[in-house]
TORSEKOL-520085 format. One record per residue (C-alpha): residue in three letters; x, y, z. Coordinates in Angstrom, 1 decimal, decimal comma. Layout:
<rs>
R   residuo     east    north       up
R       ala        X        Y        Z
...
</rs>
This chain:
<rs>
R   residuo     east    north       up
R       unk     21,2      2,6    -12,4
R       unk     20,7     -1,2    -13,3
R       unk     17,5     -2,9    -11,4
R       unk     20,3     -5,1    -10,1
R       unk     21,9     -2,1     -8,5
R       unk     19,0     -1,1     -7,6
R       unk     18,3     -3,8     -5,9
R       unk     20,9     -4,2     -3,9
R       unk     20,5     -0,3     -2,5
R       unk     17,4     -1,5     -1,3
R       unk     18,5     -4,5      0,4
R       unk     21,2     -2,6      2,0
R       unk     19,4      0,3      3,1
R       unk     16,8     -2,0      4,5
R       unk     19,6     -4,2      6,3
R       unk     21,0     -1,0      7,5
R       unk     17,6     -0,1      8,7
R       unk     17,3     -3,7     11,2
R       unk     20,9     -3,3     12,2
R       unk     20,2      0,7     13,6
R       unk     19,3      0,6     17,1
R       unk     18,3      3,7     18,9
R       unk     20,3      4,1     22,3
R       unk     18,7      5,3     25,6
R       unk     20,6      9,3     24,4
R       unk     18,7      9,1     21,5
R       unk     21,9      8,9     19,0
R       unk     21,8      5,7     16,5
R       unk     23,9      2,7     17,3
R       unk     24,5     -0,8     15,9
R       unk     22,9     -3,7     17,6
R       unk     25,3     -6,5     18,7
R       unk     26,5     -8,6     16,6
R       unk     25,4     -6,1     14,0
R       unk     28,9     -5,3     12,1
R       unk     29,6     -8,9     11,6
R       unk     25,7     -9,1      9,6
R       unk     26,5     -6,5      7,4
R       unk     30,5     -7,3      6,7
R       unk     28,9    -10,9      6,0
R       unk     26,4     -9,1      3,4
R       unk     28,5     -7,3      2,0
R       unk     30,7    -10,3      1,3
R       unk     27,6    -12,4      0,4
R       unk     26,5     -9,5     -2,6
R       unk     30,2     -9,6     -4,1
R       unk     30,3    -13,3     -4,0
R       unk     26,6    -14,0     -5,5
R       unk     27,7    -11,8     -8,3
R       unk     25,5     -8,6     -7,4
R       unk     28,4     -6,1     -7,1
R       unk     32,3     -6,5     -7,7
R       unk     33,1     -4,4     -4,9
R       unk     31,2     -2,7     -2,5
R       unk     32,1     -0,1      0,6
R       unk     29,9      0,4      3,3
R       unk     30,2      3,3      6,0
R       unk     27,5      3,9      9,3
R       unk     27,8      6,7     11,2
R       unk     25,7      8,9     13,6
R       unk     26,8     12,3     14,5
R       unk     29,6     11,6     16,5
R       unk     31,3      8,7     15,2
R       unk     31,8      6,1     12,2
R       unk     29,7      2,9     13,7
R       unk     30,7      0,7     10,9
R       unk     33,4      0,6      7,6
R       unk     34,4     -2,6      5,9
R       unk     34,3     -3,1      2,2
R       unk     34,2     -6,3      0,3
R       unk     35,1     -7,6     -3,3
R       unk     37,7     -5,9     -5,9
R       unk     38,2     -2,4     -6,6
R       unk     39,6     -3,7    -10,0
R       unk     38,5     -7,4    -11,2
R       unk     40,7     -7,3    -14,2
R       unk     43,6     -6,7    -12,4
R       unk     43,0     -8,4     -9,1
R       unk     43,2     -5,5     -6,7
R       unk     40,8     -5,6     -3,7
R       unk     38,4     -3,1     -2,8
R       unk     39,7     -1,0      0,8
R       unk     37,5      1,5      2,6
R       unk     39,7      3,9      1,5
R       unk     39,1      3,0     -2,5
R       unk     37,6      6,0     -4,8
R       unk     34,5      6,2     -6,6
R       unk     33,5      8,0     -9,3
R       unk     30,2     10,4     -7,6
R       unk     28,9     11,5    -10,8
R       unk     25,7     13,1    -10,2
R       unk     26,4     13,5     -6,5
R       unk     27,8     16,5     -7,1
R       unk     24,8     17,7     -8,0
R       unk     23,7     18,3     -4,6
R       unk     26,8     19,6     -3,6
R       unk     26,4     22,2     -5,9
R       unk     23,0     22,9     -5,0
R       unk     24,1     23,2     -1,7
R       unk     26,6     26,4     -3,0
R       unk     23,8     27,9     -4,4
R       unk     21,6     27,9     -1,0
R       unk     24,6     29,5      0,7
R       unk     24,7     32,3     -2,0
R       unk     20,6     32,6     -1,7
R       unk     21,5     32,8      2,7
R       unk     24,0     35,3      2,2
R       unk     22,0     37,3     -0,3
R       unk     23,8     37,1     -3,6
R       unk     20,9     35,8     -5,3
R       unk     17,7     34,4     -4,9
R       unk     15,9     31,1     -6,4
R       unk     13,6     33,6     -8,3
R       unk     16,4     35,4    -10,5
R       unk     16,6     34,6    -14,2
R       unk     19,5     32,8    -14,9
R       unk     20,1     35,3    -17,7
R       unk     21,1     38,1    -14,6
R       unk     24,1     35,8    -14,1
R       unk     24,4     34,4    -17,7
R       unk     23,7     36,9    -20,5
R       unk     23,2     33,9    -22,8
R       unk     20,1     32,4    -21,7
R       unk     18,1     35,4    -22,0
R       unk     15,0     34,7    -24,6
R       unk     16,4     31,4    -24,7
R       unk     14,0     30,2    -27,4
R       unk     12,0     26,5    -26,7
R       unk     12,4     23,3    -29,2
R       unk      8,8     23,4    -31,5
R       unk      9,8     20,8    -34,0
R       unk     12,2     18,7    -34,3
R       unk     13,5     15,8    -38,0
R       unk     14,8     13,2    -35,8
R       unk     16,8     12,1    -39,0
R       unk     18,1     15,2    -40,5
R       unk     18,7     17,1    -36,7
R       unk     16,8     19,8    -38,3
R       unk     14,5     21,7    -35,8
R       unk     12,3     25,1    -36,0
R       unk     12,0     26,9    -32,6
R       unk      9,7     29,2    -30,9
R       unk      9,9     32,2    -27,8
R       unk      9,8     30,6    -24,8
R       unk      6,9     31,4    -22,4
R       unk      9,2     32,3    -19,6
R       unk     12,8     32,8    -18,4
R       unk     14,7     30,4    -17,1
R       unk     15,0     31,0    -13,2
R       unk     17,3     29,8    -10,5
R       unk     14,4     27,4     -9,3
R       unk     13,7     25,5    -12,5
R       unk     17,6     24,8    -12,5
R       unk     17,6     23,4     -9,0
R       unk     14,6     21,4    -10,0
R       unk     15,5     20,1    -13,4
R       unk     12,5     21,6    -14,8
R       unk     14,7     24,3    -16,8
R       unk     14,2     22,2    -20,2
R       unk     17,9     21,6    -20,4
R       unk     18,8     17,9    -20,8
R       unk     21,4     15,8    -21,2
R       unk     22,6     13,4    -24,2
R       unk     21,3     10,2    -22,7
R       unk     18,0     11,5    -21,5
R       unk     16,6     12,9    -24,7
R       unk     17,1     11,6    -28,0
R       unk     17,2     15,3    -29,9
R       unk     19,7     16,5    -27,4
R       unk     21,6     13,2    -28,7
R       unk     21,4     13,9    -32,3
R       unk     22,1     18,0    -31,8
R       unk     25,3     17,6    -29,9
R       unk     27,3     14,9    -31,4
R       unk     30,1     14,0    -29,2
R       unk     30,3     17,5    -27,7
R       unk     29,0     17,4    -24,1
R       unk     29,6     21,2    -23,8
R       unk     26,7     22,1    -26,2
R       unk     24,2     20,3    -23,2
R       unk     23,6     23,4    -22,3
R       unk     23,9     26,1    -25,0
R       unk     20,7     24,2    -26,9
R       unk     17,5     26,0    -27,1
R       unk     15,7     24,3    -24,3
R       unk     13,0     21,2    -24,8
R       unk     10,2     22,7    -23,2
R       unk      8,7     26,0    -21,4
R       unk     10,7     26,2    -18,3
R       unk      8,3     25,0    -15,2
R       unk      6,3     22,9    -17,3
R       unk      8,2     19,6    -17,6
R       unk     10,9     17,6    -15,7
R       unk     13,7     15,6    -17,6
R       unk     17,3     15,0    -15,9
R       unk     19,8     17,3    -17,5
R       unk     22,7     19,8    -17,6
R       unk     21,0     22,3    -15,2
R       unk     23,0     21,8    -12,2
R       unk     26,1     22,1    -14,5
R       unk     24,5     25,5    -15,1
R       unk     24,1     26,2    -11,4
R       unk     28,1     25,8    -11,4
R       unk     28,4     28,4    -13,7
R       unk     26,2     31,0    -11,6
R       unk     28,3     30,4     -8,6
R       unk     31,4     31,5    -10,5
R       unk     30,0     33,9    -11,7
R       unk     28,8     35,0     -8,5
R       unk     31,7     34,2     -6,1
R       unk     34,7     35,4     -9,0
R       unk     36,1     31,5     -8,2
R       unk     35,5     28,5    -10,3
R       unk     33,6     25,7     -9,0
R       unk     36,1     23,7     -7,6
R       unk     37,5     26,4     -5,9
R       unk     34,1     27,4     -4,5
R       unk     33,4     24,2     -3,0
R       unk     36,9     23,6     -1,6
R       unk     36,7     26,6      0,3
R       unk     33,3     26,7      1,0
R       unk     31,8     23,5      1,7
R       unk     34,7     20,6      1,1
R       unk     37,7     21,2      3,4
R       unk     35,4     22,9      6,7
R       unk     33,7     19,8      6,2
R       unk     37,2     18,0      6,5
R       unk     36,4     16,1      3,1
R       unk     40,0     16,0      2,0
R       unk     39,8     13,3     -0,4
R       unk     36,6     14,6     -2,8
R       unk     37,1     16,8     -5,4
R       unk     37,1     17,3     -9,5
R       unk     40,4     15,6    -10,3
R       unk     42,3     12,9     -8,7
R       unk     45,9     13,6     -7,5
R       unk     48,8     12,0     -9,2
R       unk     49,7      9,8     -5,7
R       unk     46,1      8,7     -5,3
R       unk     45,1      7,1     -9,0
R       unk     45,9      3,4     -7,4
R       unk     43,1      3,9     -4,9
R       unk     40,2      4,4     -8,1
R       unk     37,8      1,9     -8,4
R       unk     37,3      1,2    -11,8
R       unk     34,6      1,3    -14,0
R       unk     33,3     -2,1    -14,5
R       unk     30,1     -3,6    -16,8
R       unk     28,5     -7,0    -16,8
R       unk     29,0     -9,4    -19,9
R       unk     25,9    -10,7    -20,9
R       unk     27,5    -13,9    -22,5
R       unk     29,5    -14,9    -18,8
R       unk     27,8    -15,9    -15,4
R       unk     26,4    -13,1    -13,5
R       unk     29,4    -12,7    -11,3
R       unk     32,0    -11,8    -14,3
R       unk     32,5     -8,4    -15,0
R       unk     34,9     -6,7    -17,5
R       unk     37,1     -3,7    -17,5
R       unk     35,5     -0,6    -19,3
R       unk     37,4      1,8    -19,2
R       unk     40,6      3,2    -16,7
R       unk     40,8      5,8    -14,5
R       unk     42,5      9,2    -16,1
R       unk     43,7     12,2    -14,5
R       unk     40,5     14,1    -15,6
R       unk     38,2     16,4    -14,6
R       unk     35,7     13,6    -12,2
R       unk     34,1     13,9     -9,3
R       unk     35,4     11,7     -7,0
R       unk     35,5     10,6     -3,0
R       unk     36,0      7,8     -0,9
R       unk     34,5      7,4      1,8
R       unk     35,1      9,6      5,2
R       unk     36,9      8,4      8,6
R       unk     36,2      9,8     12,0
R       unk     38,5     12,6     12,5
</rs>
Protein backbone atom coordinates (compact mmCIF):
# COMPACT_ATOMS: atom_id res chain seq x y z
CA UNK A 1 0.00 0.00 0.00
CA UNK A 2 1.29 3.57 -0.95
CA UNK A 3 2.07 5.92 2.28
CA UNK A 4 -0.59 8.01 0.67
CA UNK A 5 -3.01 5.20 1.12
CA UNK A 6 -1.77 4.70 4.02
CA UNK A 7 -2.43 7.69 5.10
CA UNK A 8 -5.63 8.14 4.41
CA UNK A 9 -6.61 4.60 6.37
CA UNK A 10 -5.34 6.38 9.19
CA UNK A 11 -7.15 9.54 8.90
CA UNK A 12 -10.27 7.60 8.37
CA UNK A 13 -10.09 5.17 10.96
CA UNK A 14 -9.15 7.98 13.31
CA UNK A 15 -12.34 10.19 12.00
CA UNK A 16 -14.31 7.08 12.38
CA UNK A 17 -12.96 6.81 15.85
CA UNK A 18 -14.32 10.78 16.99
CA UNK A 19 -17.57 10.19 15.04
CA UNK A 20 -18.37 6.59 17.32
CA UNK A 21 -20.36 7.42 20.23
CA UNK A 22 -21.19 4.86 22.79
CA UNK A 23 -25.06 4.83 23.60
CA UNK A 24 -26.49 4.41 27.11
CA UNK A 25 -27.18 0.08 25.75
CA UNK A 26 -23.71 -0.03 25.16
CA UNK A 27 -23.94 -0.62 21.21
CA UNK A 28 -21.86 2.04 18.98
CA UNK A 29 -23.65 4.91 17.40
CA UNK A 30 -22.91 8.01 15.36
CA UNK A 31 -22.89 11.29 17.03
CA UNK A 32 -25.11 14.00 15.51
CA UNK A 33 -24.24 15.56 12.74
CA UNK A 34 -21.74 12.78 12.36
CA UNK A 35 -22.74 11.29 8.75
CA UNK A 36 -22.60 14.60 7.20
CA UNK A 37 -18.52 14.85 8.70
CA UNK A 38 -17.56 11.85 7.24
CA UNK A 39 -19.65 12.07 3.65
CA UNK A 40 -17.90 15.66 3.65
CA UNK A 41 -14.41 13.72 4.11
CA UNK A 42 -14.90 11.40 2.03
CA UNK A 43 -15.69 14.00 -0.55
CA UNK A 44 -12.78 16.21 0.68
CA UNK A 45 -9.98 12.97 0.11
CA UNK A 46 -11.42 12.37 -3.62
CA UNK A 47 -11.30 16.05 -4.33
CA UNK A 48 -7.73 16.83 -2.76
CA UNK A 49 -6.55 14.07 -4.95
CA UNK A 50 -5.81 11.39 -2.12
CA UNK A 51 -8.18 8.60 -3.58
CA UNK A 52 -10.33 8.56 -6.89
CA UNK A 53 -13.10 6.90 -5.17
CA UNK A 54 -13.71 5.82 -1.89
CA UNK A 55 -16.71 3.75 -0.05
CA UNK A 56 -17.26 3.99 3.46
CA UNK A 57 -19.64 1.58 5.50
CA UNK A 58 -20.31 1.93 9.80
CA UNK A 59 -22.09 -0.46 11.34
CA UNK A 60 -22.60 -1.99 14.92
CA UNK A 61 -24.20 -5.28 15.42
CA UNK A 62 -27.49 -4.53 14.49
CA UNK A 63 -27.50 -2.16 11.82
CA UNK A 64 -25.50 -0.22 8.95
CA UNK A 65 -24.97 3.41 10.88
CA UNK A 66 -23.47 5.03 7.83
CA UNK A 67 -22.74 4.17 3.71
CA UNK A 68 -22.00 6.91 1.21
CA UNK A 69 -19.20 6.78 -1.23
CA UNK A 70 -17.52 9.54 -3.03
CA UNK A 71 -15.38 10.08 -6.24
CA UNK A 72 -15.31 7.65 -9.57
CA UNK A 73 -15.39 4.07 -9.67
CA UNK A 74 -13.68 4.57 -13.14
CA UNK A 75 -11.89 8.09 -13.85
CA UNK A 76 -11.14 7.20 -17.39
CA UNK A 77 -14.46 6.68 -18.28
CA UNK A 78 -16.35 9.00 -15.98
CA UNK A 79 -18.49 6.56 -13.99
CA UNK A 80 -19.05 7.40 -10.25
CA UNK A 81 -18.29 5.43 -7.50
CA UNK A 82 -21.93 3.88 -5.66
CA UNK A 83 -21.91 1.99 -2.41
CA UNK A 84 -22.77 -0.78 -4.21
CA UNK A 85 -19.35 -0.55 -6.53
CA UNK A 86 -16.82 -3.80 -6.39
CA UNK A 87 -13.43 -3.93 -5.18
CA UNK A 88 -10.90 -6.08 -5.90
CA UNK A 89 -10.08 -7.76 -1.86
CA UNK A 90 -6.88 -9.28 -2.86
CA UNK A 91 -5.23 -10.34 0.27
CA UNK A 92 -8.49 -10.13 2.29
CA UNK A 93 -9.12 -13.34 1.41
CA UNK A 94 -6.58 -14.41 3.23
CA UNK A 95 -8.39 -14.20 6.43
CA UNK A 96 -11.22 -15.72 5.06
CA UNK A 97 -9.53 -18.54 4.36
CA UNK A 98 -7.91 -18.74 7.56
CA UNK A 99 -11.10 -18.54 8.97
CA UNK A 100 -11.98 -22.15 6.97
CA UNK A 101 -9.18 -23.66 8.40
CA UNK A 102 -10.19 -22.76 12.18
CA UNK A 103 -13.64 -24.35 11.44
CA UNK A 104 -11.79 -27.60 10.15
CA UNK A 105 -9.33 -27.39 13.40
CA UNK A 106 -13.16 -26.90 15.68
CA UNK A 107 -14.64 -29.74 13.98
CA UNK A 108 -11.56 -31.89 14.30
CA UNK A 109 -10.36 -32.42 10.74
CA UNK A 110 -7.05 -31.20 11.53
CA UNK A 111 -5.13 -29.39 13.79
CA UNK A 112 -2.60 -26.27 13.50
CA UNK A 113 0.20 -28.75 14.48
CA UNK A 114 -0.12 -31.29 11.35
CA UNK A 115 2.53 -31.19 8.64
CA UNK A 116 1.18 -29.88 5.66
CA UNK A 117 2.68 -32.81 3.91
CA UNK A 118 -0.43 -35.12 5.79
CA UNK A 119 -2.71 -33.12 3.45
CA UNK A 120 -0.16 -32.40 0.53
CA UNK A 121 2.21 -35.29 -0.20
CA UNK A 122 4.46 -32.74 -1.93
CA UNK A 123 5.79 -30.75 0.75
CA UNK A 124 7.14 -33.51 2.59
CA UNK A 125 11.21 -33.00 3.02
CA UNK A 126 10.57 -29.89 1.35
CA UNK A 127 14.28 -28.98 1.06
CA UNK A 128 15.27 -24.98 2.29
CA UNK A 129 17.08 -22.30 -0.31
CA UNK A 130 21.12 -22.45 0.85
CA UNK A 131 22.51 -20.47 -2.10
CA UNK A 132 21.23 -18.77 -4.42
CA UNK A 133 23.26 -16.70 -8.34
CA UNK A 134 20.96 -13.88 -8.35
CA UNK A 135 22.03 -13.62 -12.16
CA UNK A 136 22.08 -17.10 -13.52
CA UNK A 137 18.74 -18.32 -11.11
CA UNK A 138 21.05 -21.06 -10.12
CA UNK A 139 20.63 -22.20 -6.44
CA UNK A 140 22.02 -25.35 -4.29
CA UNK A 141 19.57 -26.44 -1.51
CA UNK A 142 19.76 -28.17 1.73
CA UNK A 143 17.19 -30.53 4.16
CA UNK A 144 15.12 -28.39 5.94
CA UNK A 145 15.23 -28.43 9.79
CA UNK A 146 11.57 -29.07 10.10
CA UNK A 147 8.22 -29.77 8.31
CA UNK A 148 6.16 -27.36 7.27
CA UNK A 149 3.05 -27.26 9.70
CA UNK A 150 -0.41 -25.86 9.52
CA UNK A 151 0.79 -23.02 11.96
CA UNK A 152 3.73 -21.67 10.04
CA UNK A 153 1.20 -21.33 7.06
CA UNK A 154 -1.35 -19.35 9.07
CA UNK A 155 1.49 -17.27 10.21
CA UNK A 156 3.52 -16.72 7.04
CA UNK A 157 6.44 -18.12 8.61
CA UNK A 158 6.28 -21.35 6.23
CA UNK A 159 9.24 -19.82 4.00
CA UNK A 160 6.95 -19.74 1.01
CA UNK A 161 6.94 -16.22 -0.65
CA UNK A 162 5.57 -14.56 -3.25
CA UNK A 163 7.09 -12.87 -6.47
CA UNK A 164 7.05 -9.36 -5.21
CA UNK A 165 8.38 -10.04 -1.79
CA UNK A 166 11.54 -11.84 -2.52
CA UNK A 167 13.70 -11.24 -5.33
CA UNK A 168 14.82 -15.13 -5.86
CA UNK A 169 11.29 -16.15 -5.84
CA UNK A 170 11.14 -13.37 -8.79
CA UNK A 171 13.88 -14.67 -10.80
CA UNK A 172 12.78 -18.63 -10.19
CA UNK A 173 9.25 -18.25 -11.41
CA UNK A 174 9.19 -16.15 -14.37
CA UNK A 175 5.73 -15.13 -15.18
CA UNK A 176 4.31 -18.36 -13.60
CA UNK A 177 2.51 -17.46 -10.36
CA UNK A 178 1.63 -21.18 -9.83
CA UNK A 179 5.30 -22.16 -9.04
CA UNK A 180 4.84 -19.64 -5.67
CA UNK A 181 4.41 -22.38 -4.04
CA UNK A 182 6.05 -25.60 -5.46
CA UNK A 183 9.72 -23.74 -4.72
CA UNK A 184 11.89 -25.12 -2.19
CA UNK A 185 11.18 -22.80 0.62
CA UNK A 186 13.53 -19.59 1.64
CA UNK A 187 14.08 -20.45 5.08
CA UNK A 188 13.58 -23.15 7.98
CA UNK A 189 9.94 -23.08 8.64
CA UNK A 190 9.43 -21.05 12.13
CA UNK A 191 12.43 -19.15 11.80
CA UNK A 192 11.52 -16.22 9.58
CA UNK A 193 8.46 -14.21 8.47
CA UNK A 194 8.15 -12.91 4.75
CA UNK A 195 4.43 -12.37 3.09
CA UNK A 196 3.85 -15.15 0.65
CA UNK A 197 1.74 -17.90 -1.02
CA UNK A 198 1.06 -19.73 2.30
CA UNK A 199 -2.50 -18.98 2.65
CA UNK A 200 -2.88 -19.95 -1.01
CA UNK A 201 -1.60 -23.29 0.41
CA UNK A 202 -4.12 -23.19 3.31
CA UNK A 203 -6.76 -23.28 0.23
CA UNK A 204 -5.48 -26.23 -0.95
CA UNK A 205 -5.71 -28.21 2.59
CA UNK A 206 -9.20 -27.34 2.87
CA UNK A 207 -10.00 -29.01 -0.42
CA UNK A 208 -8.32 -31.45 0.26
CA UNK A 209 -9.96 -31.83 3.44
CA UNK A 210 -13.58 -30.91 2.74
CA UNK A 211 -13.60 -32.92 -1.06
CA UNK A 212 -14.92 -29.13 -2.39
CA UNK A 213 -12.67 -26.48 -3.91
CA UNK A 214 -12.20 -23.40 -2.24
CA UNK A 215 -14.84 -21.40 -3.50
CA UNK A 216 -17.17 -23.86 -2.97
CA UNK A 217 -15.99 -24.20 0.71
CA UNK A 218 -16.43 -20.75 1.54
CA UNK A 219 -19.79 -20.26 -0.21
CA UNK A 220 -21.23 -22.85 1.72
CA UNK A 221 -19.47 -22.53 4.67
CA UNK A 222 -18.82 -19.08 5.59
CA UNK A 223 -20.15 -16.68 2.53
CA UNK A 224 -23.87 -17.17 1.99
CA UNK A 225 -24.86 -17.98 6.09
CA UNK A 226 -23.22 -14.86 6.42
CA UNK A 227 -25.65 -13.37 3.68
CA UNK A 228 -22.44 -12.11 1.68
CA UNK A 229 -24.09 -12.60 -1.71
CA UNK A 230 -21.99 -10.32 -3.62
CA UNK A 231 -18.12 -11.73 -2.60
CA UNK A 232 -16.72 -14.38 -4.21
CA UNK A 233 -13.71 -15.57 -6.77
CA UNK A 234 -15.25 -14.45 -10.03
CA UNK A 235 -17.56 -11.68 -10.96
CA UNK A 236 -20.88 -12.58 -12.71
CA UNK A 237 -21.50 -11.65 -16.21
CA UNK A 238 -24.51 -8.94 -15.00
CA UNK A 239 -22.30 -7.38 -12.38
CA UNK A 240 -18.90 -6.41 -14.37
CA UNK A 241 -20.32 -2.57 -14.66
CA UNK A 242 -20.33 -2.33 -10.82
CA UNK A 243 -16.07 -3.07 -10.71
CA UNK A 244 -14.02 -0.41 -9.72
CA UNK A 245 -11.16 -0.30 -11.71
CA UNK A 246 -7.72 -0.53 -11.10
CA UNK A 247 -6.24 2.87 -11.15
CA UNK A 248 -2.27 4.30 -10.60
CA UNK A 249 -1.05 7.78 -10.12
CA UNK A 250 1.02 9.54 -12.95
CA UNK A 251 4.00 10.93 -11.62
CA UNK A 252 4.25 13.56 -14.50
CA UNK A 253 0.26 15.05 -13.76
CA UNK A 254 -1.09 16.78 -10.45
CA UNK A 255 -1.68 14.59 -7.60
CA UNK A 256 -5.33 14.27 -8.34
CA UNK A 257 -4.95 12.54 -11.96
CA UNK A 258 -4.97 9.08 -12.12
CA UNK A 259 -4.85 6.69 -15.19
CA UNK A 260 -6.49 3.54 -16.24
CA UNK A 261 -4.29 0.37 -15.57
CA UNK A 262 -5.82 -2.17 -16.42
CA UNK A 263 -9.85 -3.49 -16.87
CA UNK A 264 -11.75 -5.66 -15.03
CA UNK A 265 -11.94 -9.41 -16.66
CA UNK A 266 -14.18 -12.24 -15.87
CA UNK A 267 -11.31 -13.89 -13.88
CA UNK A 268 -10.58 -15.71 -11.09
CA UNK A 269 -10.51 -12.33 -8.23
CA UNK A 270 -11.66 -11.87 -5.13
CA UNK A 271 -14.05 -9.51 -5.02
CA UNK A 272 -16.98 -7.74 -2.72
CA UNK A 273 -18.68 -4.60 -2.27
CA UNK A 274 -19.67 -3.64 0.51
CA UNK A 275 -22.76 -5.20 2.73
CA UNK A 276 -26.35 -3.66 3.34
CA UNK A 277 -28.50 -4.33 6.34
CA UNK A 278 -30.54 -7.18 5.53
Amino acid sequence: MRSIERCLAAVLIAILALLVAVRADDRPALAPGSASTLTNHLRNSVNGGDVPGVVALVVNQDQVLFVGAAGKQDVARDVAMTPDSIFRIASMTKPITTAAIMMLVESGKLSVDDPVSKYLPNFRDRPVISAFDAATGAYKTRPAKREVRIRHLLTHTSGVGYGWSSPIVAKLIGNDRDKETELPLLFDPGEKWMYGASTRVLGQVVEKISGQPIDAFLRDRILKPLGMSDTGFAVPAANLGQVVTVHARIATKPPHTTATVSAVSNAACGWQRPLRSR
